[in-house]
TILUMBA-301002 format. One record per atom (N, C-alpha, C, O): residue number from 1; atom name; z, x, y. Coordinates in Angstrom, 1 decimal. Atoms other than C-alpha are relative to their C-alpha. Layout:
REM residues N
i, at, c3, c1, c2
NUM, CA, Z, X, Y
...
END
This chain:
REM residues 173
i, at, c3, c1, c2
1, N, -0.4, -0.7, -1.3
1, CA, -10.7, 1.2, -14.2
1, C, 0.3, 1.5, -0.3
1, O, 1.1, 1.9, -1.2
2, N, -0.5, -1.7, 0.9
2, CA, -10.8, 5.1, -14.4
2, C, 1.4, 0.4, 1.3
2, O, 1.8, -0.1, 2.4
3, N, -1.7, -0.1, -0.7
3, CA, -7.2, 6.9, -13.7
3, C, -0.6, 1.8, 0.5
3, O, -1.7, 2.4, 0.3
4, N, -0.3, -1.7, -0.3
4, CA, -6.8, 10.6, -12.5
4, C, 1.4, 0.5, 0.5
4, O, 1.7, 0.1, 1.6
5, N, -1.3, -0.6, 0.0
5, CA, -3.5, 12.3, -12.6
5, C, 0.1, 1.1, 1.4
5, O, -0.9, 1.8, 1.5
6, N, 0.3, -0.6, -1.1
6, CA, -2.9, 14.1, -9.1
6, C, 0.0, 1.6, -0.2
6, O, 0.0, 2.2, 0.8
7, N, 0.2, -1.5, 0.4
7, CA, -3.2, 17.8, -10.8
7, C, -1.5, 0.2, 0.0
7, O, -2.3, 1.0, 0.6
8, N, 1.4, -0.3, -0.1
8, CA, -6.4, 16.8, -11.9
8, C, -1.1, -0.1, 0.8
8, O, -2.2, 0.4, 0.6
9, N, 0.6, 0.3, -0.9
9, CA, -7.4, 15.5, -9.0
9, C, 0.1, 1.5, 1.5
9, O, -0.6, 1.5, 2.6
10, N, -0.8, -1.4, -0.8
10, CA, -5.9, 19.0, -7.0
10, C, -1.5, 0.7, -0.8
10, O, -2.5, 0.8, -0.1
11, N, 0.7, -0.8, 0.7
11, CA, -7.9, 20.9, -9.5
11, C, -1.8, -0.3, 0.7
11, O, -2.5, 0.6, 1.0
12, N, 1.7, 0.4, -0.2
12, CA, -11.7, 19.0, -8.6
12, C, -0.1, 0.4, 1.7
12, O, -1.2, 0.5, 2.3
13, N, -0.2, 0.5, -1.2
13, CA, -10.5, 19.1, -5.1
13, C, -0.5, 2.0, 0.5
13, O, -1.2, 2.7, 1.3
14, N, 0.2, -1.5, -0.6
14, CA, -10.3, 22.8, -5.1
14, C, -1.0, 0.9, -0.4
14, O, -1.0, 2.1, -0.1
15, N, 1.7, -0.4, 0.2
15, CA, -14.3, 23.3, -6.4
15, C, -0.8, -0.7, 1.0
15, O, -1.8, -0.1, 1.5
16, N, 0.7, 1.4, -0.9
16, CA, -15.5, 20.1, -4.1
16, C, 1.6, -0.5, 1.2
16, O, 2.5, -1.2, 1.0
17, N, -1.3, 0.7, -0.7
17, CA, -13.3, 20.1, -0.7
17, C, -0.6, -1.3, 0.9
17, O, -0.1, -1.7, 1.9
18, N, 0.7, 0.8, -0.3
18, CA, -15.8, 17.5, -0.2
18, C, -0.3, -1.5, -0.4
18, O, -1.1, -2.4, -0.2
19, N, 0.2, 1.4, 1.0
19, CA, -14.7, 14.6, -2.5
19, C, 0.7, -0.7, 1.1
19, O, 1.4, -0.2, 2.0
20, N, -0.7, 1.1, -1.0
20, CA, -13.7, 11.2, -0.6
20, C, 1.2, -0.3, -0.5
20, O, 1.3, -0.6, -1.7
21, N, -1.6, 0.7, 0.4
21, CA, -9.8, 10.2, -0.7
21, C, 0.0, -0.9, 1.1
21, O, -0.1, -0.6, 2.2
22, N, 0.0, 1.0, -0.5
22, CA, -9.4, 6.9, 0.2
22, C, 2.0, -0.4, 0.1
22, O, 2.7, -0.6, -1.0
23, N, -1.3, 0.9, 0.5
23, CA, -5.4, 5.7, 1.1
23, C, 0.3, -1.2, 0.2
23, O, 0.8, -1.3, 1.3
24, N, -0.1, 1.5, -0.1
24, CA, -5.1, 2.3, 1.0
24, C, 1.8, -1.1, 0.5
24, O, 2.1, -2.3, 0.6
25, N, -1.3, 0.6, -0.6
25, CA, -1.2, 2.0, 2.5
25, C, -0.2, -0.3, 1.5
25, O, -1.2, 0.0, 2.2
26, N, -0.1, 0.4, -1.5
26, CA, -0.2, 0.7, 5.8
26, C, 0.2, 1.1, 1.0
26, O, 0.6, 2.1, 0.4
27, N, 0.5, -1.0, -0.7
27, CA, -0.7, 2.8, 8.8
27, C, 1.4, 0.6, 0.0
27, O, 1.1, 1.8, -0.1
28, N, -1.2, -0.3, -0.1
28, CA, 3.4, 3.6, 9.1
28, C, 0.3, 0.6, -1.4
28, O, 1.1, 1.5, -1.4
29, N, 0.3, -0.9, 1.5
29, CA, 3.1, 4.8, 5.4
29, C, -0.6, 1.7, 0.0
29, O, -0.2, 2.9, -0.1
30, N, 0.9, -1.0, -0.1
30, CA, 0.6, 6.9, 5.8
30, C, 0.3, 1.3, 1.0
30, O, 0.0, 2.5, 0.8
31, N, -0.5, -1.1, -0.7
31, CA, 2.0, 8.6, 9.2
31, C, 1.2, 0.6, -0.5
31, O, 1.5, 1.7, 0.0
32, N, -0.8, -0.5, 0.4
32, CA, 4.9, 9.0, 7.3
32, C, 0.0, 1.4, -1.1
32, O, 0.7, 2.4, -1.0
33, N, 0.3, -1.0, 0.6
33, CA, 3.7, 11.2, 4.7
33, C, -1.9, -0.5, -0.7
33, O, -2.4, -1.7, -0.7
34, N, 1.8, 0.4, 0.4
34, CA, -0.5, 11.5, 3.1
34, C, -0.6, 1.2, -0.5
34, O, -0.2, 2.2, 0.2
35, N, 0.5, -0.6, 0.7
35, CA, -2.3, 13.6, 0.9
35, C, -1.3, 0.6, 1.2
35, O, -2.1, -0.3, 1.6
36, N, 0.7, -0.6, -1.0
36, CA, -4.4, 16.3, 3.5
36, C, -1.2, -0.4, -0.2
36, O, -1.5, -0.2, -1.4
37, N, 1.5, 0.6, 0.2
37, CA, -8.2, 14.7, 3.9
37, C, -0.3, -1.0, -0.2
37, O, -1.5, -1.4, -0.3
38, N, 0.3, 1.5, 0.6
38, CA, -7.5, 11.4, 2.9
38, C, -0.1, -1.1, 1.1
38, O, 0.8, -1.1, 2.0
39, N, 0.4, 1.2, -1.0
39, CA, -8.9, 8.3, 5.0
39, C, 1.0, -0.8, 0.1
39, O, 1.7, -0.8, -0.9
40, N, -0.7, 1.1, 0.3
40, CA, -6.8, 5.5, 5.7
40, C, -0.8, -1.5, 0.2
40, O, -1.3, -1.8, 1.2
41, N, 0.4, 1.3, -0.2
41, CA, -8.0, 2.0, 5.0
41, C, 0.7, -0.9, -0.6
41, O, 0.6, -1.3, -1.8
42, N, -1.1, 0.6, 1.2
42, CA, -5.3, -0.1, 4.4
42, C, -0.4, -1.6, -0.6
42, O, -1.1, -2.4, -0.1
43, N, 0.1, 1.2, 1.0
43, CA, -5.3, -2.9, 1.5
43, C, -0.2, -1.0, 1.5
43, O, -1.0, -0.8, 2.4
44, N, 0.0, 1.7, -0.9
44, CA, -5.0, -6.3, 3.8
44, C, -1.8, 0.2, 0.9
44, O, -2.4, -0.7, 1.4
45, N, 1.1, -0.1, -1.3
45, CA, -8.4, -4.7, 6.1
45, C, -1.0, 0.5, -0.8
45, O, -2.1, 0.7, -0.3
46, N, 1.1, -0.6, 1.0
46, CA, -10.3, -3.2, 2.9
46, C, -1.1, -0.8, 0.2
46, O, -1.1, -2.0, 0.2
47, N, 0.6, 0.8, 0.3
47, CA, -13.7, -3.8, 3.2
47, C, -1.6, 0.6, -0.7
47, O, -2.1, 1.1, 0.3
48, N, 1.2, -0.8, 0.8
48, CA, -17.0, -2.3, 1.0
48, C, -0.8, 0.5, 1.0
48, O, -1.3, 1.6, 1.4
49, N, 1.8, -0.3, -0.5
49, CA, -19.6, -2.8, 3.1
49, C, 0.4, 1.1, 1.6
49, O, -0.3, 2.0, 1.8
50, N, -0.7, -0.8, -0.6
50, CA, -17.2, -1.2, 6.2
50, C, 0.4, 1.2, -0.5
50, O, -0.2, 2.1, 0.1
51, N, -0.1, -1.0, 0.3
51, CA, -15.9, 1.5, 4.4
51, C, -1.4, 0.8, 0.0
51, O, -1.5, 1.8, 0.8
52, N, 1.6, -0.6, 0.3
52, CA, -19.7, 2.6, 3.6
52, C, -0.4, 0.5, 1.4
52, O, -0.7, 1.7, 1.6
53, N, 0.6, -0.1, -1.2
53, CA, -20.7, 2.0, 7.5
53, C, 1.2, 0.9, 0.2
53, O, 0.7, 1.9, -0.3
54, N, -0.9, -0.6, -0.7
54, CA, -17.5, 3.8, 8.8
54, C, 0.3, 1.3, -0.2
54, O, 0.5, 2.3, 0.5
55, N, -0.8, -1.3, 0.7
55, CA, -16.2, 6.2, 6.6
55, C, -1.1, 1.3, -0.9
55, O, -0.9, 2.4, -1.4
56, N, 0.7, -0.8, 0.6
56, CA, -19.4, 7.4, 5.1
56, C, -0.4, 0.3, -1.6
56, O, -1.2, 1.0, -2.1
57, N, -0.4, 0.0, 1.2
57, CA, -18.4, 6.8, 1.6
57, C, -0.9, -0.5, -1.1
57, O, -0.5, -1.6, -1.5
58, N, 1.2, 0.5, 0.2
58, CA, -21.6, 6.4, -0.3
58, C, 0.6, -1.1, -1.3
58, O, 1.8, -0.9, -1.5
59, N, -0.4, 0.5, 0.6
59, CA, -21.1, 3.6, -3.1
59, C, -0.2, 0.7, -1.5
59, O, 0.4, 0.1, -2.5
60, N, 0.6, 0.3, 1.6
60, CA, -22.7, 5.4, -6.3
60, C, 0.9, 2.0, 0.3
60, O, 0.5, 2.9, -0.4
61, N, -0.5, -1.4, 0.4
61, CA, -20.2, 9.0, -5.4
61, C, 1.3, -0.7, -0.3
61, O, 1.6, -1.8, -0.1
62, N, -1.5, 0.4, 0.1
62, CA, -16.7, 9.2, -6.6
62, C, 0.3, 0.1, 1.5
62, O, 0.0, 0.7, 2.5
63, N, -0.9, 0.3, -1.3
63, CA, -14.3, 7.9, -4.5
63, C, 1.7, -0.3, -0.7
63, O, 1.9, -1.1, -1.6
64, N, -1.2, 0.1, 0.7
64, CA, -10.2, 8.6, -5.0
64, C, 0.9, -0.9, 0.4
64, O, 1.2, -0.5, 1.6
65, N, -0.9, 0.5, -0.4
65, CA, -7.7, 6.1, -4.3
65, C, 1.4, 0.1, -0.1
65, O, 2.0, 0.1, -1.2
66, N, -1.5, -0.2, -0.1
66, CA, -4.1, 6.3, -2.8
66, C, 0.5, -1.0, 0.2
66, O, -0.1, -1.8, 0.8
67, N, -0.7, 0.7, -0.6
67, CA, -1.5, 4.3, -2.5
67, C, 1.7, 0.4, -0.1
67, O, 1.8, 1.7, 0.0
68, N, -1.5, -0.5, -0.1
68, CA, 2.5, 4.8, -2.6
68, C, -0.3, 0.2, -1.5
68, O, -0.9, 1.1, -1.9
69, N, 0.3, -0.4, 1.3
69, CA, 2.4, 4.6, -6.1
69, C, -1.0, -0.4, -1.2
69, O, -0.9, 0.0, -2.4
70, N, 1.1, 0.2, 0.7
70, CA, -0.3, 3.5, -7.7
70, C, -0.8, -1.6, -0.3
70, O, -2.0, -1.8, -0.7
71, N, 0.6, 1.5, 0.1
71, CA, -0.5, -0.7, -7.6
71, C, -1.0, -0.5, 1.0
71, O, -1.9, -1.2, 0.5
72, N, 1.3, 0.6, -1.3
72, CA, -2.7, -1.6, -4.1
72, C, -0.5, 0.7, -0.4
72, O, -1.6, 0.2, -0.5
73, N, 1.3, -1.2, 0.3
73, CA, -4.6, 1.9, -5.4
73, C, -1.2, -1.2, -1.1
73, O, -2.4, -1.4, -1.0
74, N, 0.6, 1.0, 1.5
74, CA, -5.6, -0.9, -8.8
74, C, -0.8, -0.7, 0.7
74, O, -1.9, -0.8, 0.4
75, N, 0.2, 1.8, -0.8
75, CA, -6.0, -3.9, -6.1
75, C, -1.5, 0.6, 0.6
75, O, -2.7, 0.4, 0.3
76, N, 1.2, -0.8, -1.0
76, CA, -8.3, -1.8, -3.8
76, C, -0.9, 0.3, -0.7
76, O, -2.0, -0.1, -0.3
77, N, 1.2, -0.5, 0.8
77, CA, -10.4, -0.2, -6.7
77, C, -1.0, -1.3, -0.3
77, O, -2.2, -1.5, -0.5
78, N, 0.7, 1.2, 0.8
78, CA, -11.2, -3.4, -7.8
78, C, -1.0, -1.3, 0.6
78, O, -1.9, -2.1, 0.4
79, N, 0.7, 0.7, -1.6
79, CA, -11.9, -5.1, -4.6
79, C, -1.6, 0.8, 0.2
79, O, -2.6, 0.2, 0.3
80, N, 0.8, -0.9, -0.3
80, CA, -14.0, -1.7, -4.0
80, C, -1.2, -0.1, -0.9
80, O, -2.4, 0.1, -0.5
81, N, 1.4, -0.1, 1.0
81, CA, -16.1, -2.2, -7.5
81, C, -0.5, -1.5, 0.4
81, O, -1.7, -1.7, 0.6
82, N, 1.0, 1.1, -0.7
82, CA, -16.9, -5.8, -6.4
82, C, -0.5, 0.2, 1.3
82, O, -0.6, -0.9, 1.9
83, N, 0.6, -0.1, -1.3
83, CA, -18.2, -4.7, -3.4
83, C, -1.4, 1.2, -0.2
83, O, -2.1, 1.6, 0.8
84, N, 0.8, -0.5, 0.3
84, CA, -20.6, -2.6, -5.3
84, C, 0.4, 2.3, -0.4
84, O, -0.4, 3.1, -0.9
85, N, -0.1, -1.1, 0.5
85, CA, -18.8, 1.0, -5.7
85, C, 0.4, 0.1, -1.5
85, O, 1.3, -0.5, -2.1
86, N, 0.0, -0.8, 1.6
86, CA, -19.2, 2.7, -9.2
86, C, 0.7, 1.0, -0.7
86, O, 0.9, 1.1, -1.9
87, N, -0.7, -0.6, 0.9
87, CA, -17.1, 5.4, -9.5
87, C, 1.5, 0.2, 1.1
87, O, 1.9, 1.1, 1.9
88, N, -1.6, 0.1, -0.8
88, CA, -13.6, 4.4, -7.9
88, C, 1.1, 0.5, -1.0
88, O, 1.3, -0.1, -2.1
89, N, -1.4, -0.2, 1.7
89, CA, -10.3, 6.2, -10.3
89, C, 0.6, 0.3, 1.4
89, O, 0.3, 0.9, 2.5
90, N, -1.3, 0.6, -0.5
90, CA, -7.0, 5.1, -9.3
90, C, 1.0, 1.4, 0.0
90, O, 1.5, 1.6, -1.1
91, N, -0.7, -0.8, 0.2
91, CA, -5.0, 8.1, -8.6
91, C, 1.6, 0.0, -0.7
91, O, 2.4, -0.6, -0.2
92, N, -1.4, 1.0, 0.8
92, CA, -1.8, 7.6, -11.0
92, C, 1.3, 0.4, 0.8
92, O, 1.6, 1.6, 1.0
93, N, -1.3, -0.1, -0.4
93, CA, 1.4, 7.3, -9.4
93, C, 0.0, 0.1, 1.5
93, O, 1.0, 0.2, 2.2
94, N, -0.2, -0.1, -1.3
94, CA, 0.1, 7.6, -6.0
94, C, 0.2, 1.3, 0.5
94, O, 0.1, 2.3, -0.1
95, N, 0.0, -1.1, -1.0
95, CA, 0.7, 9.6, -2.8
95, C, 1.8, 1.0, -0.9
95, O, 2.0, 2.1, -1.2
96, N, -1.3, -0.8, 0.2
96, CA, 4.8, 10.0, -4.2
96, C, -0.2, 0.8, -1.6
96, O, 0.8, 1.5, -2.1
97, N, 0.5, -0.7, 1.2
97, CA, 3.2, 11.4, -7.6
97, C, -0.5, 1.4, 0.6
97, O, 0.0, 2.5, 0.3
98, N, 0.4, -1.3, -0.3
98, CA, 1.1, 13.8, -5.8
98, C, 0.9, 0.5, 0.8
98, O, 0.7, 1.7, 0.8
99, N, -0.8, -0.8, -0.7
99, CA, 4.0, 14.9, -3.4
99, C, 1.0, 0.6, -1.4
99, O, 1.2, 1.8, -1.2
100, N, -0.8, -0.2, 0.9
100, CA, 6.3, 15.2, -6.7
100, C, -0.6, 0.9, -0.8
100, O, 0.1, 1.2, -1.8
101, N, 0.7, -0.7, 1.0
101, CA, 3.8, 17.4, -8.4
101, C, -0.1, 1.6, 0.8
101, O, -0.5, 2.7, 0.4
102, N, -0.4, -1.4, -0.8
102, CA, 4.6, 20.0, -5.8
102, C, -1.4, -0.1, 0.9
102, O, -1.6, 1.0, 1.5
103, N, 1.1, -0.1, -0.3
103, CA, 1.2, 19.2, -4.3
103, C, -0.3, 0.1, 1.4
103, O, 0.6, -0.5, 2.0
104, N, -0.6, -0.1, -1.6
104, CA, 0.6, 19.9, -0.5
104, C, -0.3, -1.3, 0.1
104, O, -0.8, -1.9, -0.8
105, N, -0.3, 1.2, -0.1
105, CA, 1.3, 16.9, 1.4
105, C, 0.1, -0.1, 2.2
105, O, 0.6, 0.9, 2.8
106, N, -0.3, 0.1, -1.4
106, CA, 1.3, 15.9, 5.6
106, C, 1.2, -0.9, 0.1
106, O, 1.2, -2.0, -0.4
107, N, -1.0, 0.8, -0.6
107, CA, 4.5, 14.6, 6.9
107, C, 0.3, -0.2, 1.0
107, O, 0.6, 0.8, 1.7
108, N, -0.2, 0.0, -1.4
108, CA, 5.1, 13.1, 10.0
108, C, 1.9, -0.5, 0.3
108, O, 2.9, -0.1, -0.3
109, N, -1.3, 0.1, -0.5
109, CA, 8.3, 11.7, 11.8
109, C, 0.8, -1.0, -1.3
109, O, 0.3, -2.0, -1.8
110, N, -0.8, 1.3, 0.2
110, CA, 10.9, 9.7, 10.2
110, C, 0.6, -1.0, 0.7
110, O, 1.7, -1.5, 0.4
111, N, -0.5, 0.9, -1.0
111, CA, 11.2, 7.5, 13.3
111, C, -0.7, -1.2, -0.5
111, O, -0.8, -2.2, 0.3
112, N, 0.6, 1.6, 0.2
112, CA, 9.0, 4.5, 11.1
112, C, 0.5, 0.0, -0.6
112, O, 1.0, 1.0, -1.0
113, N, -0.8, 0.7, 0.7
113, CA, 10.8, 2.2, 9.4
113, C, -1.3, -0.3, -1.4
113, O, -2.4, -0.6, -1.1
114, N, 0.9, 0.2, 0.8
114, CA, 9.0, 1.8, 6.1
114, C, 0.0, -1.8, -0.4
114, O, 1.0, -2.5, -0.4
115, N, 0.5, 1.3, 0.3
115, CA, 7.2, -1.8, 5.0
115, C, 1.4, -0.5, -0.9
115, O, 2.1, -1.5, -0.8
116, N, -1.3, 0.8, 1.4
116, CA, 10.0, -2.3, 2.1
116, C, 1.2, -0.5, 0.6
116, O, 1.8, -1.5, 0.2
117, N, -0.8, -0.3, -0.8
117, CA, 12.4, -1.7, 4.4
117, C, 0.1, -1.3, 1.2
117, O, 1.2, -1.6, 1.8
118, N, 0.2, 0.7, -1.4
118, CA, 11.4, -4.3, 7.0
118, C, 0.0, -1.6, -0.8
118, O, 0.3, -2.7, -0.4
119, N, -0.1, 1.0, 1.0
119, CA, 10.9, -6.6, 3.9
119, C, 1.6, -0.9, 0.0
119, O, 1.9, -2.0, 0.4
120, N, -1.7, 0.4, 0.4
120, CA, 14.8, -6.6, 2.8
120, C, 0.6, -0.4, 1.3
120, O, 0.9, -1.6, 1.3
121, N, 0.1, 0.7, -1.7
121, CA, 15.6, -7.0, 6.7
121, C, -0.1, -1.3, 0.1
121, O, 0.8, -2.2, 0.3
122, N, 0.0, 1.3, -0.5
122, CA, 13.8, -9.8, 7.2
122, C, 0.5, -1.2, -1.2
122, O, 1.1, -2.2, -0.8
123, N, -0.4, 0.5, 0.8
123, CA, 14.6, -11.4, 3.8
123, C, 1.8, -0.3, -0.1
123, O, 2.5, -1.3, -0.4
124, N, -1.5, 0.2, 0.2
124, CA, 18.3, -10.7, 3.9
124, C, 0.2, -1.0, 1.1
124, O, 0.9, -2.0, 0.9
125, N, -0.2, 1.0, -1.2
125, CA, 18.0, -12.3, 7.8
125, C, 0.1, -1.5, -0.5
125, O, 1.1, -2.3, -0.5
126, N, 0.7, 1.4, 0.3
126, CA, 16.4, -15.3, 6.7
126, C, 1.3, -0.7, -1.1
126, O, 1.9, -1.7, -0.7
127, N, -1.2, 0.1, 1.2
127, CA, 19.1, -15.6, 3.3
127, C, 0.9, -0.5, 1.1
127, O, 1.2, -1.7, 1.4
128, N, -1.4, 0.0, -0.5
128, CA, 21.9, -15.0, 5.5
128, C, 0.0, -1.6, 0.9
128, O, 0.6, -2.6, 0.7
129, N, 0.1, 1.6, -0.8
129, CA, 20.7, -17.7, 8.2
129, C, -0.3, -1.2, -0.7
129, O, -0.1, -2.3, -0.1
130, N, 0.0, 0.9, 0.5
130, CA, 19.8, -19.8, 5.6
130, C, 1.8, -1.1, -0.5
130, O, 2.1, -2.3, -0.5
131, N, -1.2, 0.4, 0.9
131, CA, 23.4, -20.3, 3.9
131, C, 0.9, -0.5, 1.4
131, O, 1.8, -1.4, 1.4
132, N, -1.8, 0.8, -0.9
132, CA, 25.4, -20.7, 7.7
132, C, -0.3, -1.0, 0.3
132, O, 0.5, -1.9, 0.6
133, N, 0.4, 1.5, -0.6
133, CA, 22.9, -23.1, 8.8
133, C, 0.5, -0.9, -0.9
133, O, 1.1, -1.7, -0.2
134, N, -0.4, 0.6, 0.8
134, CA, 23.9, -25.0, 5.6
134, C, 1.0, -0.2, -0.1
134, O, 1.4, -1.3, -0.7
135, N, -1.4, -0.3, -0.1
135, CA, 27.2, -24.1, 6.0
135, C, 0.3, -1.2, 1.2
135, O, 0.7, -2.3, 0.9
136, N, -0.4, 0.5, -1.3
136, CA, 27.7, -25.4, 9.5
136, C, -0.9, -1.1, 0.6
136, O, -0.5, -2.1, 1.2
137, N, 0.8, 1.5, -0.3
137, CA, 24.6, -27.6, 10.3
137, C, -0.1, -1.2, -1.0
137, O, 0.5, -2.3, -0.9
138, N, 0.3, 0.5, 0.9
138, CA, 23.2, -29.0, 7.4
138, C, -0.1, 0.6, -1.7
138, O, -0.5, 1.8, -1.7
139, N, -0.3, -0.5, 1.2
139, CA, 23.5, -28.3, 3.5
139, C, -2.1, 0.0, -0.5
139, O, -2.4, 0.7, -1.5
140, N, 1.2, -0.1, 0.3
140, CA, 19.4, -29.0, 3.4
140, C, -0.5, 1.5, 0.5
140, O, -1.6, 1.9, 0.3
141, N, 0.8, -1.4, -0.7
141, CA, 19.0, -25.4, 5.3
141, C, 0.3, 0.9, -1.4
141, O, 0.0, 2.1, -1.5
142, N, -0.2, -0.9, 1.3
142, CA, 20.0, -24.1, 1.7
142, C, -1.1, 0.5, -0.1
142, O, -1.3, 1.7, -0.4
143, N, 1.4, -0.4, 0.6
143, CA, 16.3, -24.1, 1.1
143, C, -0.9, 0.9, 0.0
143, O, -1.9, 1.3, -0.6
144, N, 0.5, -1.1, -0.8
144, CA, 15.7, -21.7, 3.4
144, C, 0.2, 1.2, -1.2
144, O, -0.7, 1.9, -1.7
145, N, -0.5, -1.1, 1.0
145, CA, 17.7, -19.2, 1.0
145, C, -0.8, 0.1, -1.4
145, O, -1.1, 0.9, -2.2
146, N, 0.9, 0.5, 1.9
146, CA, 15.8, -20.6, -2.2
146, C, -1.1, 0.4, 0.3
146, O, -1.5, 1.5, -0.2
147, N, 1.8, -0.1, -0.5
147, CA, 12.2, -20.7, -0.7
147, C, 0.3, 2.0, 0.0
147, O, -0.5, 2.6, -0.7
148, N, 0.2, -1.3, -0.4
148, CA, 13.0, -16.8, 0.3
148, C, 0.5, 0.6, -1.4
148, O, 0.3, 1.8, -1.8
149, N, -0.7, -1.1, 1.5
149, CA, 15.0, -15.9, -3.2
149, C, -1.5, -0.5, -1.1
149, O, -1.6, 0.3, -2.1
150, N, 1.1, 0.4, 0.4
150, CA, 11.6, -17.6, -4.8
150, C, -1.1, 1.0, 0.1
150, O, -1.9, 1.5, -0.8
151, N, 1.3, -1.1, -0.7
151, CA, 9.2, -15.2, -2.8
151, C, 0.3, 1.3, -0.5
151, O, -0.7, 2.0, -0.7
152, N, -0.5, -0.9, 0.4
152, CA, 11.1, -12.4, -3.9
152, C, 0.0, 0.2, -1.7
152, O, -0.5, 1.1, -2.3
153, N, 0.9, 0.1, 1.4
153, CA, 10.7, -13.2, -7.5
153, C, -1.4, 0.2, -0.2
153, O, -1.8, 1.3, -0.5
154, N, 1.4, -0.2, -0.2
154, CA, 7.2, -13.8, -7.1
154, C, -0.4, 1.3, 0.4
154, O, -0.9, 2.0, -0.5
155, N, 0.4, -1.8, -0.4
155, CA, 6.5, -10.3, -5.4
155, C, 0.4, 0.7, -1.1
155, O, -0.5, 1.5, -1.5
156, N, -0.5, -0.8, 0.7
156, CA, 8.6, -8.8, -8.0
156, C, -0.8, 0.1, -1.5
156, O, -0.9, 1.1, -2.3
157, N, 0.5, 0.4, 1.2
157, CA, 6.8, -10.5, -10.8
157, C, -1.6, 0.6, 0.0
157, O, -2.1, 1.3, -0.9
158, N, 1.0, -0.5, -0.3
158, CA, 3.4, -10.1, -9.2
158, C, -0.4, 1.3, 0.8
158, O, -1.5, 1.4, 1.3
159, N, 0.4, -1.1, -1.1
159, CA, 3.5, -6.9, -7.2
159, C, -0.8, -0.7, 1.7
159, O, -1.4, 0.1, 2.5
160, N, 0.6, 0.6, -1.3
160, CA, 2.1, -9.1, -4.1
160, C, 1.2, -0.4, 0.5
160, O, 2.0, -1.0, -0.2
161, N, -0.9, 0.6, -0.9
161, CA, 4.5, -9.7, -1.2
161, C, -0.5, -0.2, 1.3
161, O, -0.9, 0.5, 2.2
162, N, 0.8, 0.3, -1.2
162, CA, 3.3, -12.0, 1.0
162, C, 1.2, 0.3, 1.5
162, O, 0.7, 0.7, 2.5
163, N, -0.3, -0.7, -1.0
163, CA, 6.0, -11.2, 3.4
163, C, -0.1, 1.2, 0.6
163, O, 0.2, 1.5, 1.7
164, N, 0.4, -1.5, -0.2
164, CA, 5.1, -7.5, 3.2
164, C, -0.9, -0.3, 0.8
164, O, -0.7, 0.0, 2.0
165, N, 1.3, 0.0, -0.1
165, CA, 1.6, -8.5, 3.7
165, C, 0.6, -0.6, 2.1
165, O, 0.5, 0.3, 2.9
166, N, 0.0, 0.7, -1.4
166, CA, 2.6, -10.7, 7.6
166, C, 0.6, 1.2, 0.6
166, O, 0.2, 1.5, 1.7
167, N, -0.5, -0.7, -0.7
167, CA, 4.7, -7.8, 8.4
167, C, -0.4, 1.0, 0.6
167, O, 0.0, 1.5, 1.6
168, N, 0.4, -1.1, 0.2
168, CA, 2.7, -5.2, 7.9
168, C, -1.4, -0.6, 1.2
168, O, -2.3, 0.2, 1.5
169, N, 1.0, 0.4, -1.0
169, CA, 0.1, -7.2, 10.6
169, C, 1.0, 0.3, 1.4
169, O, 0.1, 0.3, 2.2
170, N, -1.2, 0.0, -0.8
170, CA, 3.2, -6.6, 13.3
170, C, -0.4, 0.7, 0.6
170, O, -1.3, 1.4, 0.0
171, N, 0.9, -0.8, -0.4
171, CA, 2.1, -4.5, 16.2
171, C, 0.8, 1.2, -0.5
171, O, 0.0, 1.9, -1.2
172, N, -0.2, -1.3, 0.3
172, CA, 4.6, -1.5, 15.4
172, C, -0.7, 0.3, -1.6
172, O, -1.2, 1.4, -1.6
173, N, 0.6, -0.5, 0.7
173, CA, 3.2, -1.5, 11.9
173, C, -1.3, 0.7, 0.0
173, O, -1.8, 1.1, -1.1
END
């Protein structure tokens, strides 16, 4: 999988204002802050043969990928090269790499609640109601707490959170 550091990718950008940037975060991400010219196609809706029809994005030119910091950018490339594109590089560190590099950047409102954000929310909810129902109804609603402190390992271990993933289908997302 090829990488590009977001200087170097600043630097090609400013011979060719013509290269494809692909960002692959959720749409409340993206209005929140986004690297100027970059598409949004977020991970969960990625799709080759769509991208190509929609976005224009021939399969055999480079194509750059964003993501917050750099893990869905991996997921998405890779998705992207089985779908037949050839020269997909993972921008390193993401959209908060290229804002951190002093690099220009679009920022919209901070009135979205960000995905991570909506994560711990519902996770702490779910915790919390797990332990009173247990508490007060039944001691089997413990599971609730387990099953959700389980899920949260797993995300943490695998970078995939399937609760991210349902929330992020939500209509405000």
């Amino acid at each position: 999988m090829n990488t590009i550091t977001p200087r170097q990718l600043n630097e090609r950008l400013q011979q060719d204002k013509k290269l494809h940037l692909l960002d692959v975060r959720t749409p409340v991400e993206h209005a929140k802050i986004h690297v100027p010219g970059v598409q949004l196609a977020p991970l969960d809706q990625l799709d080759a043969a769509k991208l190509a029809r929609a976005n224009g994005f021939a399969k055999d030119q480079p194509l750059y990928i964003f993501c917050r910091t750099g893990n869905r950018a991996k997921q998405a490339a890779q998705k992207l090269a089985k779908g037949g594109y050839t020269q997909c590089s993972v921008v390193e560190g993401g959209t908060m790499a290229w804002a951190e590099s002093g690099l220009p950047v679009h920022r919209g409102a901070d009135r979205f609640m960000s995905l991570e954000r909506q994560v711990r929310i519902a996770a702490g909810g779910v915790v919390l109601a797990g332990v009173l129902l247990a508490h007060f109804v039944h001691p089997a609603f413990l599971w609730f707490s387990g099953f959700i402190g389980a899920g949260l390992a797993f995300a943490g271990i695998s970078d995939w959170c399937g609760m991210g993933m349902l929330l992020a289908k939500l209509p405000w997302n």
